[in-house]
BAPAVO-369671 format. One record per residue: x negated, y negated, z of N, C-alpha, C in turn. Coordinates in steps of 0.001 Angstrom, whole numbers, plus 500000, padded with zeros to 6 digits. Each point is the difference from the previous one (the first is absolute). Layout:
N
XYZXYZXYZ/...
REM end
This chain:
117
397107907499670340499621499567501327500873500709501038/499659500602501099500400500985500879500734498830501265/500901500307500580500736499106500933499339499595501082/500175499023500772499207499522500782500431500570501161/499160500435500741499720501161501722500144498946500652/501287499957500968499693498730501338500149500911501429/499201500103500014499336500562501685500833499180500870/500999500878500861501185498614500835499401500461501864/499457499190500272499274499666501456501727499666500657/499983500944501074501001499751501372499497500379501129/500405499435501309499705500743501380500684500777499988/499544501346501044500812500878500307500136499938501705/498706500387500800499821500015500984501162500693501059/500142501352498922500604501024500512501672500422499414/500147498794499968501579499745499747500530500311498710/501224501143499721499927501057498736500440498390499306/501195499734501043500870498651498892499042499282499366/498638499811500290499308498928498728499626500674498872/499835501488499791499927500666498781501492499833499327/501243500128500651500601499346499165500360498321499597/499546499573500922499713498572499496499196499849498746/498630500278500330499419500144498687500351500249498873/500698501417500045500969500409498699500878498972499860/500395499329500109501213499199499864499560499058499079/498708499167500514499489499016499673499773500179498144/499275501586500519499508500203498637501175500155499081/501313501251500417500637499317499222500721498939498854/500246499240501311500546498287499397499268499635498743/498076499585500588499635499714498920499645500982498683/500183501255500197500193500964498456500868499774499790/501422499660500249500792499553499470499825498411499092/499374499245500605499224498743499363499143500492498640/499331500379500519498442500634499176500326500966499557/499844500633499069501376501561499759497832500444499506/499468498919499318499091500188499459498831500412500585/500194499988501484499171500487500826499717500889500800/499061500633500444500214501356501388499311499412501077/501454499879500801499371500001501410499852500973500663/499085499877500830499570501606500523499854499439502044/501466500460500827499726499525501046498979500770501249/499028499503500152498993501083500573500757500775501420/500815499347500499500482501047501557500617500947499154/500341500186498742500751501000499662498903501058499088/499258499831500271498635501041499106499641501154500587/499618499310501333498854501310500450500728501312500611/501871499653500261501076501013499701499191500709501408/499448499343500993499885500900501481500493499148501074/500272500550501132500831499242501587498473499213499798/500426498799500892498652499147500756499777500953500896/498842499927499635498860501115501532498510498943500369/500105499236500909499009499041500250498738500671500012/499903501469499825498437500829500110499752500000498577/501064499441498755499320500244498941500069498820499286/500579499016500389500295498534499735498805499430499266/498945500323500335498175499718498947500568500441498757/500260501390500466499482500857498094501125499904499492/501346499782500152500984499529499134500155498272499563/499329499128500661499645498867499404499083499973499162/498640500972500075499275500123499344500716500486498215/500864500786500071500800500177498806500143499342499598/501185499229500740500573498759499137499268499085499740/498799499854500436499255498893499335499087500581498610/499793501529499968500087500168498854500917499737498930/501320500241499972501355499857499244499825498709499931/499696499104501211499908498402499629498920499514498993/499173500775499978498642499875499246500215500182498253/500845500679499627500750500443498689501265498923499658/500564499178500852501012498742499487499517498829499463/500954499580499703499708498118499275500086499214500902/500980500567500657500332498456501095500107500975501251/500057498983501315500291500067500865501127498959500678/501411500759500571500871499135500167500217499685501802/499595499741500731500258499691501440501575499778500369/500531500564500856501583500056500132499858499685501615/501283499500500743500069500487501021499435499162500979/499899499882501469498924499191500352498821500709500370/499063501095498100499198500029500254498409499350501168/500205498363500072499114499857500565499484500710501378/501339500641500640499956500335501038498951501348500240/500299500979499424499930501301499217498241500330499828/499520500697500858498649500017499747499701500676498446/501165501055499727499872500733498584499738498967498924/501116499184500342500008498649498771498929499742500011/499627499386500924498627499124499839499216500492499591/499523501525500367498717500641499188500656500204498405/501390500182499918500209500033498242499521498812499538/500373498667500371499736498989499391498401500267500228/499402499656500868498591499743499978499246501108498721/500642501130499889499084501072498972500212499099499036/501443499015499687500418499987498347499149499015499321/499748499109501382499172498652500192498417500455499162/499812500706500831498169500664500034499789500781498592/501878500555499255499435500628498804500622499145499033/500699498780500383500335499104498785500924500067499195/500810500680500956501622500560499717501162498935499894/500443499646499195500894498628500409500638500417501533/500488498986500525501020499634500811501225499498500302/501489500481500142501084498818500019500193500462500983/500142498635500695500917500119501529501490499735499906/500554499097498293501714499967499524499707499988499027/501332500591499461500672499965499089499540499321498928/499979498877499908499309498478499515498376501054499892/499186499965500526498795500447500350499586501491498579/501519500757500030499845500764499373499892500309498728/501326499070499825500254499454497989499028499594499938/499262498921500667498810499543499599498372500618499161/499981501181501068499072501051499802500226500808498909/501486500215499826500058501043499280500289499185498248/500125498305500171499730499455498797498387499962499565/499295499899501307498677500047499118499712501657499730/500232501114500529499854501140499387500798500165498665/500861499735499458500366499896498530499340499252499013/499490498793500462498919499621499422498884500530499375/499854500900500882498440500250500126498885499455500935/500719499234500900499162498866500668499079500761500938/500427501359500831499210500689501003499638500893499687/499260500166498161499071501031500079498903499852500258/
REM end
């Protein structure tokens, strides 16, 4: 069985410091989860924010989101129009969701199971 992909949802809304926030986050919990890959999306698409291309690089990552197990919400995503369309794709393709920690073990006990094939 191949490790479980957690797609880690943060705002950015320009600001470099939340890509390293993000990293951080993800961090901590690989340090928790050694068993897992988190994959923090502000750190993917590896280009400056350019609001003329802000479509087609979300459009990416919601591919990359489209290929994970989970989806992890960090941050005060709610704010974050990015978030919200991540969550809403994960919603529409039936992607788990954790908004904590708690939220996450959870998910990732029923994926050892077998529970979310």
């Amino acid at each position: 069985m191949r490790p479980p992909i957690i797609y880690v949802s943060h705002p950015f809304g320009g600001d470099a410091a939340n890509v390293t926030r993000a990293r951080e986050i993800c961090k901590s919990y690989a340090r928790q989860l050694p068993e897992a890959l988190f994959v923090p999306a502000l750190s993917v698409t590896c280009r400056p924010y350019d609001p003329d291309h802000y479509g087609r690089d979300l459009q990416l990552l919601l591919e990359l989101e489209s290929r994970c197990d989970v989806v992890f919400m960090t941050g005060d995503w709610e704010s974050s129009l990015g978030c919200q369309t991540e969550y809403d794709f994960a919603t529409r393709q039936g992607i788990p969701i954790a908004e904590t920690y708690a939220d996450l073990l959870a998910i990732l006990t029923s994926v050892e199971k077998g529970e979310l094939d």
